[in-house]
MILUMVO-619631 format. One record per residue: x, y, z of N, C-alpha, C in turn; residue in three letters. Coordinates in steps of 0.2 Angstrom, whole numbers, padded with zeros to 4 digits, always signed. Layout:
<atoms>
XYZXYZXYZala
...
</atoms>
This chain:
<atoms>
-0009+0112-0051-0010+0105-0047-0017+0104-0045unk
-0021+0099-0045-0027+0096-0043-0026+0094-0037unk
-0032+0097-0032-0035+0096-0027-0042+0091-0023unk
-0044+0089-0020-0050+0088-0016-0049+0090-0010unk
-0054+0095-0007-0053+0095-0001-0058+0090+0004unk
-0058+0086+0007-0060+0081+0014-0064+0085+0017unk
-0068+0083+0022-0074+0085+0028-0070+0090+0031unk
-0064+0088+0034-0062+0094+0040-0058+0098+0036unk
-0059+0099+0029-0054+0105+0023-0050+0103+0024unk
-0045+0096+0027-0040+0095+0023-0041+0095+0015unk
-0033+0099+0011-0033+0097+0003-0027+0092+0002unk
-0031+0086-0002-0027+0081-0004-0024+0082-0010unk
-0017+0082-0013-0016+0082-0019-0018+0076-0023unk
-0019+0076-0028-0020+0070-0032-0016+0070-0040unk
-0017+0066-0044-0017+0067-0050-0018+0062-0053unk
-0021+0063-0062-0026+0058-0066-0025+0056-0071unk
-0020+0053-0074-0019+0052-0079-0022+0045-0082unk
-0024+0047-0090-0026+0042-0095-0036+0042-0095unk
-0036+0037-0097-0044+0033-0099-0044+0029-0097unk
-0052+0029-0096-0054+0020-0095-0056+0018-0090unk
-0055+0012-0086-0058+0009-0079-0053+0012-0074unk
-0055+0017-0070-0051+0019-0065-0048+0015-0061unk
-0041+0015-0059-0037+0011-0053-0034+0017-0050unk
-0037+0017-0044-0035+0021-0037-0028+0018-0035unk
-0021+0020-0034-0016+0018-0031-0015+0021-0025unk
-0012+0019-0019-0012+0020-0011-0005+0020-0008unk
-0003+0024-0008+0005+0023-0006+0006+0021+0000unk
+0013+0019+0000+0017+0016+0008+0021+0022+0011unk
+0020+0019+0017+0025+0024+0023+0032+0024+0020unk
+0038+0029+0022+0031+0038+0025+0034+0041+0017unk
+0030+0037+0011+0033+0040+0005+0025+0044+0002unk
+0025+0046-0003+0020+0049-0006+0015+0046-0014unk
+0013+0049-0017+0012+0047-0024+0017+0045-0029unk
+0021+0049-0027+0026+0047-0034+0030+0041-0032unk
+0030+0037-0027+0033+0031-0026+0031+0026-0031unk
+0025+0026-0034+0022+0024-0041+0023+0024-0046unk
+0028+0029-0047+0030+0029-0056+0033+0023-0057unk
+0033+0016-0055+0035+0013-0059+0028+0009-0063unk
+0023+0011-0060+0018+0007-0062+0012+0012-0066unk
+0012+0017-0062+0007+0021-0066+0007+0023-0071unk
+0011+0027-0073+0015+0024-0082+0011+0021-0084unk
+0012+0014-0082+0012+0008-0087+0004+0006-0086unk
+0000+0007-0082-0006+0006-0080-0011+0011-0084unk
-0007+0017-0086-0011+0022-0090-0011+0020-0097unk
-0006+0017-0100-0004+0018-0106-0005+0011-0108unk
-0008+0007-0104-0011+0002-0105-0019+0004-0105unk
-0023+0008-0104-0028+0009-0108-0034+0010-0099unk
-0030+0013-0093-0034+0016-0086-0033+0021-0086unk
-0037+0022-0082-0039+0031-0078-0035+0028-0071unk
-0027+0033-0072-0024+0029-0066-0023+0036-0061unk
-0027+0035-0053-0027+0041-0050-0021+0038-0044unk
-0018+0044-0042-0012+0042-0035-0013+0049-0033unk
-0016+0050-0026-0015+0055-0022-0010+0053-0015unk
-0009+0062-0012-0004+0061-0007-0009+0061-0002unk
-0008+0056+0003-0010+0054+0007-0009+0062+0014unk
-0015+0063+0017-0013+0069+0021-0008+0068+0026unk
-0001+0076+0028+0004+0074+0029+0008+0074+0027unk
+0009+0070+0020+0011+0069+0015+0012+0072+0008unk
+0018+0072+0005+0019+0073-0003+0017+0081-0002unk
+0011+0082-0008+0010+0090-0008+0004+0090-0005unk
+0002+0086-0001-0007+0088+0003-0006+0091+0010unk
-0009+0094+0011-0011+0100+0016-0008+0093+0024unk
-0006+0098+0028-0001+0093+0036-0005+0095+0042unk
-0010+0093+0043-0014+0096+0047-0011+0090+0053unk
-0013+0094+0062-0008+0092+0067-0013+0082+0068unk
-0020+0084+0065-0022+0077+0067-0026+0074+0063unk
-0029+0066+0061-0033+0063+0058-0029+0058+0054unk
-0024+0056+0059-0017+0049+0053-0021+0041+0056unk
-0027+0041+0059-0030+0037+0061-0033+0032+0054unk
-0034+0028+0055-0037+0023+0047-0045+0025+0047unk
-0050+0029+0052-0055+0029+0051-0055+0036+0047unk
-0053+0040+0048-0051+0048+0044-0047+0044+0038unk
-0043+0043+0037-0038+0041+0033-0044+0035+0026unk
-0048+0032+0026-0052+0029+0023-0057+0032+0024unk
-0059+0038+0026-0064+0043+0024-0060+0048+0019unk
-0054+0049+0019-0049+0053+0013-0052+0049+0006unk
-0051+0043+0009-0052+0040+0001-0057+0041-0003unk
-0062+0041+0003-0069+0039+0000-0071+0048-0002unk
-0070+0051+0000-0071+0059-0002-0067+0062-0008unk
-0061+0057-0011-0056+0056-0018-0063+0052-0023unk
-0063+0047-0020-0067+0043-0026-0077+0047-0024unk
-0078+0049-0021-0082+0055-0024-0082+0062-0026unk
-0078+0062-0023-0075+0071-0029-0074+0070-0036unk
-0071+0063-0036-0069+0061-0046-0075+0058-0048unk
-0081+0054-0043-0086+0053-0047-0083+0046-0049unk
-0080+0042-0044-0078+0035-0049-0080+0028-0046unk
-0083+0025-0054-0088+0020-0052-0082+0014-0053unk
-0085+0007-0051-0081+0000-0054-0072+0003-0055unk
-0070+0007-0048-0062+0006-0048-0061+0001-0043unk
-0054+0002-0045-0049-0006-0043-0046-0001-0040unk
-0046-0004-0033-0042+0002-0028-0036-0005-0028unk
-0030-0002-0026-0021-0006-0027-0019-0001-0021unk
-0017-0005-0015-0014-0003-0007-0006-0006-0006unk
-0003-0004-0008+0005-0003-0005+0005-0003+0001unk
+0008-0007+0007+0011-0007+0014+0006-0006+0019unk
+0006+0002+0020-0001+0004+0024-0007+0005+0019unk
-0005+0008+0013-0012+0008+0009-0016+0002+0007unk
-0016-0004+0010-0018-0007+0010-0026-0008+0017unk
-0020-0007+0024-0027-0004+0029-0032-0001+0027unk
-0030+0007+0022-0035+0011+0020-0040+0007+0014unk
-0037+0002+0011-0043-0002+0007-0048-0007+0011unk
-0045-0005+0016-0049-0013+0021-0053-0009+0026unk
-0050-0002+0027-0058+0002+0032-0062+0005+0026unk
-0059+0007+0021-0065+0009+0017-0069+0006+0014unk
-0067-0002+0014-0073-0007+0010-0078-0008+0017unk
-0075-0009+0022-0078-0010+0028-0083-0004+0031unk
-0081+0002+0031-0086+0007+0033-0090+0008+0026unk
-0088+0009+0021-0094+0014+0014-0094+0009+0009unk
-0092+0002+0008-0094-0005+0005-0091-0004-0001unk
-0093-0009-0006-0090-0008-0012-0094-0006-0018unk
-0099-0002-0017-0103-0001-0023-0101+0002-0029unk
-0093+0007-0027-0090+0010-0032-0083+0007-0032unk
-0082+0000-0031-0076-0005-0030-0078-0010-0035unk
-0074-0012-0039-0073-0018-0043-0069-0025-0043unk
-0063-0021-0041-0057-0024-0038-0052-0022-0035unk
-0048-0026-0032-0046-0023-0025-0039-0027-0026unk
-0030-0025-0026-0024-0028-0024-0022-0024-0020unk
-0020-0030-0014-0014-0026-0009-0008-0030-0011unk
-0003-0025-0012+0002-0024-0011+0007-0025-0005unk
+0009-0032-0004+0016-0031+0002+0009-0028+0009unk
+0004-0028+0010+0001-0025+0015+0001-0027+0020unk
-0002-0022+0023-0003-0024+0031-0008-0027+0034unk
-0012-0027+0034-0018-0033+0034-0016-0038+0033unk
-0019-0043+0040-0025-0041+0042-0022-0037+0051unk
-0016-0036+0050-0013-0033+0057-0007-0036+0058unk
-0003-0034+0063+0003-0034+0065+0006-0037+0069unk
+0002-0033+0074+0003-0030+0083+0001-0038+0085unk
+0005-0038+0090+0003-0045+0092-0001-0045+0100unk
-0007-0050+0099-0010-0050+0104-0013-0055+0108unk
-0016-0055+0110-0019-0063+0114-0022-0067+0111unk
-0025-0064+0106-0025-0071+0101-0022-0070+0095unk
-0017-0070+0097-0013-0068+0088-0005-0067+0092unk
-0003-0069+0096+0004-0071+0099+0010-0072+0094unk
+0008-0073+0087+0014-0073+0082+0017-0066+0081unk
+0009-0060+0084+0012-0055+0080+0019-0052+0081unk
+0020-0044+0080+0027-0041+0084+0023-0037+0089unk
+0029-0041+0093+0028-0036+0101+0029-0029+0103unk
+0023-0028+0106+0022-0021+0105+0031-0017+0108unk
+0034-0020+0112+0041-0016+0112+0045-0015+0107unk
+0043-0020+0102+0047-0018+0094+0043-0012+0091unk
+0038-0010+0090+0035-0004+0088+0037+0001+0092unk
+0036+0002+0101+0040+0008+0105+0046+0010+0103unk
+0050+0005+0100+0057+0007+0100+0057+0011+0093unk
+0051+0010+0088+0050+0012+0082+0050+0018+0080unk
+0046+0020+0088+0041+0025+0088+0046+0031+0091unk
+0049+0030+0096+0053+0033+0101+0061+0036+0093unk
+0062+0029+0089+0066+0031+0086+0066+0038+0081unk
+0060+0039+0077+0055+0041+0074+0054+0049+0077unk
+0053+0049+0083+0052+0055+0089+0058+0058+0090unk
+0063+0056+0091+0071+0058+0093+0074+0061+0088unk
+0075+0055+0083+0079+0059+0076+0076+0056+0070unk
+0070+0058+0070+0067+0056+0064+0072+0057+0056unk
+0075+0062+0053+0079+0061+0049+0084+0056+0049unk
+0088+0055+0054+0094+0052+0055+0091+0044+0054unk
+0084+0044+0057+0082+0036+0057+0079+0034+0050unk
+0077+0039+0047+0073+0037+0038+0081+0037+0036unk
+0086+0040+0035+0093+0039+0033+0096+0034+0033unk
+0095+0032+0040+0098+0024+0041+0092+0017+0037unk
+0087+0019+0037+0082+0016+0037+0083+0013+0027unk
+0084+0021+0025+0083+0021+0016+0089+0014+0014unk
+0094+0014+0018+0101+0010+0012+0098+0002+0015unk
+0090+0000+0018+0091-0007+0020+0081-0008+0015unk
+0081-0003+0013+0075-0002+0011+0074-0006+0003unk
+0079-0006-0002+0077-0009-0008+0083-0016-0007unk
+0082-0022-0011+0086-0026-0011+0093-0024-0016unk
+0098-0026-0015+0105-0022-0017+0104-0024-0025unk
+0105-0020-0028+0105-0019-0036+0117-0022-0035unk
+0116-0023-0042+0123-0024-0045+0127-0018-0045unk
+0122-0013-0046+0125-0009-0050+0122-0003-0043unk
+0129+0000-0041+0130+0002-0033+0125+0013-0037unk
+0127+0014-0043+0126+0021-0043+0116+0019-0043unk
+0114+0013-0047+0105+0013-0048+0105+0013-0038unk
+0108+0007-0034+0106+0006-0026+0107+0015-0024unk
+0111+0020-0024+0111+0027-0020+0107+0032-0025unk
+0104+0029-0034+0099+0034-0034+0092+0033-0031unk
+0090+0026-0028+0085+0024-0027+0084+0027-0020unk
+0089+0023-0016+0090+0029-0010+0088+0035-0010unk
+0091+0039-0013+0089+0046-0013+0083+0049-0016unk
+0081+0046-0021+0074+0044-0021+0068+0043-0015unk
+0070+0037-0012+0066+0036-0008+0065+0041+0000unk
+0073+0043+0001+0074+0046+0008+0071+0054+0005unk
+0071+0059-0003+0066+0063-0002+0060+0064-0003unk
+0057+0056-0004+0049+0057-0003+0048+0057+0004unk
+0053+0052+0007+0050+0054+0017+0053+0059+0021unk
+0057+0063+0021+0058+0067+0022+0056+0074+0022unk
+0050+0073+0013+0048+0078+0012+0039+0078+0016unk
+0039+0073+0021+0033+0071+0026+0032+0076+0031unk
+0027+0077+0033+0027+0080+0039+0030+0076+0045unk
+0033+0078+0052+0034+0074+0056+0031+0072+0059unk
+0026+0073+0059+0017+0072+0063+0017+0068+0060unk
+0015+0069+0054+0011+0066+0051+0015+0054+0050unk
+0023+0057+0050+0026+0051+0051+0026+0046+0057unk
+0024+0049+0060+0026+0046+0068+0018+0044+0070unk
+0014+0048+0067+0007+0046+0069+0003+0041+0065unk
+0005+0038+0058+0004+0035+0055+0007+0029+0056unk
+0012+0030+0059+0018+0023+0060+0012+0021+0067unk
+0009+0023+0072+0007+0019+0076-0001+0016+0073unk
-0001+0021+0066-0008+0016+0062-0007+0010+0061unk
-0002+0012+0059+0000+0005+0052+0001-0002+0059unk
+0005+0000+0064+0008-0004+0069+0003-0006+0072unk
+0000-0004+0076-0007-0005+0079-0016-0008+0078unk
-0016-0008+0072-0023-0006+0069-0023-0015+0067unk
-0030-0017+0071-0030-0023+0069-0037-0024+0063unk
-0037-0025+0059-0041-0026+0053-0045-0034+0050unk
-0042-0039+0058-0048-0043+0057-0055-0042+0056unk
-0057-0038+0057-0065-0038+0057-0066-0034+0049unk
-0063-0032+0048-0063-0028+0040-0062-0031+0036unk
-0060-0037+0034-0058-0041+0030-0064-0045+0028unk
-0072-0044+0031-0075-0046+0031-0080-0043+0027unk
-0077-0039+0024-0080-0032+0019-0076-0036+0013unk
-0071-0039+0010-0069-0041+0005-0072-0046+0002unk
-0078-0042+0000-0083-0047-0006-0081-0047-0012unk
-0076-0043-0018-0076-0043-0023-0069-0046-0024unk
-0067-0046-0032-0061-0049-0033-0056-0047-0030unk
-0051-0050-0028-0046-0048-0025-0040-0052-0025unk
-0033-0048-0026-0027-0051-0028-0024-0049-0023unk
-0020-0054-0019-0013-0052-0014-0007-0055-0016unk
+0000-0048-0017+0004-0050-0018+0008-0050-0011unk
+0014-0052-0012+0018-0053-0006+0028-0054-0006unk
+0030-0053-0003+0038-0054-0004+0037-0061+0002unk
+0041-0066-0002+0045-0071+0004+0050-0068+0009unk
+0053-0064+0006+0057-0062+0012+0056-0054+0014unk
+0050-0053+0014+0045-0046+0019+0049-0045+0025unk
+0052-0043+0027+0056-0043+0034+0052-0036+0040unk
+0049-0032+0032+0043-0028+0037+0039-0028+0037unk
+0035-0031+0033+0028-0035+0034+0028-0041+0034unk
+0030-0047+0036+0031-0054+0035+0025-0056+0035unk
+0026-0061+0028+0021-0064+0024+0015-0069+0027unk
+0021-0071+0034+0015-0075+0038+0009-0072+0042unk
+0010-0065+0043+0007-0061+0047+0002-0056+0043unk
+0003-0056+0038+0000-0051+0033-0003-0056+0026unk
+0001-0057+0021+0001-0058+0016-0004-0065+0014unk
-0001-0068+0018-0005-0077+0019-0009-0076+0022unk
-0010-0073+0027-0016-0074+0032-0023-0067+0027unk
-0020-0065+0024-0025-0059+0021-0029-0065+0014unk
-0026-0066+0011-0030-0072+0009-0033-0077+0009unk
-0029-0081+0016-0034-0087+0018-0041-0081+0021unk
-0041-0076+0024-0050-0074+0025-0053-0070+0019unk
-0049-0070+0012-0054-0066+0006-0058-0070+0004unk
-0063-0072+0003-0064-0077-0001-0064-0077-0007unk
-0058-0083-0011-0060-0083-0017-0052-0078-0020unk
-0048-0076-0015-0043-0073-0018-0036-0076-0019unk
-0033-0073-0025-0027-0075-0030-0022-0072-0024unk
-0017-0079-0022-0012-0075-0019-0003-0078-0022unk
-0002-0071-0023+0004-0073-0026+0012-0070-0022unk
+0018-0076-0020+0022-0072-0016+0027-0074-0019unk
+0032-0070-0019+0038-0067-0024+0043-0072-0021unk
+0046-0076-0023+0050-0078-0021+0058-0073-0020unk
+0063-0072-0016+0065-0068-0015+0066-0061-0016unk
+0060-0061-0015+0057-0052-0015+0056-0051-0006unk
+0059-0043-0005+0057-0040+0000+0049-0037+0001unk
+0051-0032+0004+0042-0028+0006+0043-0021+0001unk
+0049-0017-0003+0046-0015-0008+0047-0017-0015unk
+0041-0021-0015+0040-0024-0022+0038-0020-0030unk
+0037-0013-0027+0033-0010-0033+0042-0005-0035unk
+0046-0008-0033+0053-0005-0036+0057-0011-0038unk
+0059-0016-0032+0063-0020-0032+0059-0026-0038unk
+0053-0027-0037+0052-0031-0044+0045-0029-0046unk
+0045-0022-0050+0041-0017-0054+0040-0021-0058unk
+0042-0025-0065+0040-0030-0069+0034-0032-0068unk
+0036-0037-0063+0032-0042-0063+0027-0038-0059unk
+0028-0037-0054+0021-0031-0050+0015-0027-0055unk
+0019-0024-0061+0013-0019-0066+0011-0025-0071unk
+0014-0032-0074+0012-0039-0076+0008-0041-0073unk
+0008-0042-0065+0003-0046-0062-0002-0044-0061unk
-0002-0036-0061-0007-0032-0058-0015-0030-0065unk
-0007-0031-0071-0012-0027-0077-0018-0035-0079unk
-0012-0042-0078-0017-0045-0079-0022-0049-0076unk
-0023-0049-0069-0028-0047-0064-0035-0042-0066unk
-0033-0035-0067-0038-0031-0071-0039-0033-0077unk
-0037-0036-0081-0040-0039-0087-0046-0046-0086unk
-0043-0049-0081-0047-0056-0080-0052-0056-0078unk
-0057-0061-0079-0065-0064-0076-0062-0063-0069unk
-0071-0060-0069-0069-0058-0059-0072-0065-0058unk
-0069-0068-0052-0073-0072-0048-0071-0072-0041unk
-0075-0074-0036-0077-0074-0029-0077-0081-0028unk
-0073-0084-0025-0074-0090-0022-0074-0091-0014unk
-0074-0099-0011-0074-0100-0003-0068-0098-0001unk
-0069-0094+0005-0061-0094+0011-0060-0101+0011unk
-0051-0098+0014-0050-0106+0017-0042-0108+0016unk
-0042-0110+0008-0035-0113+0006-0031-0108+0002unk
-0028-0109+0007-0020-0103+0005-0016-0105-0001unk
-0016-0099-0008-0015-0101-0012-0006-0098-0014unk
+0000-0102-0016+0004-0096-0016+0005-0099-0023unk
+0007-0092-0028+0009-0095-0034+0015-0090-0034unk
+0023-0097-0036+0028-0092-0034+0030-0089-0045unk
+0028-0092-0048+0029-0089-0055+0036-0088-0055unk
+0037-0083-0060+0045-0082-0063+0045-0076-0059unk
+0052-0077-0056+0057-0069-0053+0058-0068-0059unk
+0056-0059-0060+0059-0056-0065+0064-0051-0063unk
+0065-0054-0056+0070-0046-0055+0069-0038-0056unk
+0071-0036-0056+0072-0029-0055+0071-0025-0062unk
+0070-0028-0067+0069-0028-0074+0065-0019-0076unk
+0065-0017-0082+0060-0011-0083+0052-0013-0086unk
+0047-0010-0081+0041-0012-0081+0038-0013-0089unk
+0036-0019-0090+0033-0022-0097+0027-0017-0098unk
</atoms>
């Protein structure tokens, strides 16, 4: 197994598959790297260098009691993408991985960044505040957290059967399940609990202003954990110049529920002429639901 170790000797697992222009993948809470095999795959064998590491805490990387903050956490990255030595990558942030693309362009810039999709993300924040009253009330995060602390199993448990949208077919809805309940499970409980007040918490207006290169945001219309209006829309009206596109009856996990279209839209975004345009107007292109289809 392949390692990095970080400033404070945390070791991150990683792994590297294919050639080509590297795309960096960033997982969502509280799962690992292989939440990505619907895409990685297909982003290798389409002709990238496709890297997914576990996020520390996580997967098989070292569970150290502290550092689940976004400033450590996009110091991880950045200590990944100089270990491997990777220039002109497209870093792609699922749910929380998306924060960690937006403090690392903001603290260490983009000179070894190309392009940038966030996934279902959390940016530009959540938590609702005095000037952002749409957001969710910090009592709805306590209750999260408090849940998380008491029986954190019992709550990832209840949590998994409301996690993907219902398949036809009930045995794919309970392997997915169980799929997904042992990548979080297999988390530290630190590590879950202290990350949840990241992702909740963490306001990322001021980092958005590091989003100088291309950028693609995708989104579910019906995100019920990250709602489109708080994340998805608002993340592109301040990129400037970014493609946004929202799934018509898709939830918040889109890299299972509609892998198709997500490894389609992703691959040909990295194919296309960069360009940078003005902030401003909010772009939704709702295209073809392919459903739950096997990735093209």
């Amino acid at each position: 197994m392949a390692f990095i170790t970080t400033k404070d000797q945390v070791r991150l697992h990683y792994e590297d598959w294919g050639t080509g222009r590297p795309v960096v993948l960033l997982h969502g809470w509280p799962l690992d790297a292989a939440s990505w095999e619907y895409q990685a795959l297909h982003l290798a064998a389409a002709g990238y260098r496709v890297i997914t590491y576990d996020r520390r805490g996580f997967g098989r990387s070292d569970r150290p009691w502290g550092g689940y903050d976004y400033d450590t956490l996009a110091a991880d990255l950045d200590a990944l993408i100089r270990a491997l030595d990777l220039h002109e990558a497209a870093l792609v942030g699922f749910s929380m991985g998306g924060g960690e693309v937006a403090r690392y362009l903001s603290t260490y810039g983009a000179a070894r960044v190309s392009r940038v999709v966030l996934l279902a993300a959390v940016t530009p924040g959540l938590a609702q505040a005095p000037d952002r009253p749409e957001g969710v009330p910090g009592e709805v995060f306590d209750g999260l957290f408090q849940a998380l602390e008491q029986d954190r199993i019992g709550f990832l448990g209840a949590y998994s059967k409301t996690v993907f949208r219902p398949d036809e077919d009930e045995t794919v809805n309970e392997a997915r399940r169980h799929w997904y309940l042992d990548m979080a499970l297999r988390a530290s409980p630190r590590a879950v609990v202290e990350t949840a007040r990241s992702w909740a918490g963490t306001d990322f207006r001021q980092d958005m202003r590091a989003f100088t290169i291309p950028t693609l945001v995708i989104h579910g219309a019906e995100d019920t954990s990250v709602p489109p209006a708080l994340a998805g829309r608002a993340s592109a009206r301040m990129i400037p110049g970014a493609r946004y596109l929202e799934y018509p009856q898709a939830g918040h996990f889109l890299i299972v529920d509609k892998a198709a279209r997500v490894t389609r839209d992703v691959l040909d975004f990295l194919g296309s002429e960069p360009a940078v345009g003005e902030p401003g107007a909010e772009k939704v292109d709702e295209g073809r639901d392919l459903g739950v289809d096997q990735a093209a």
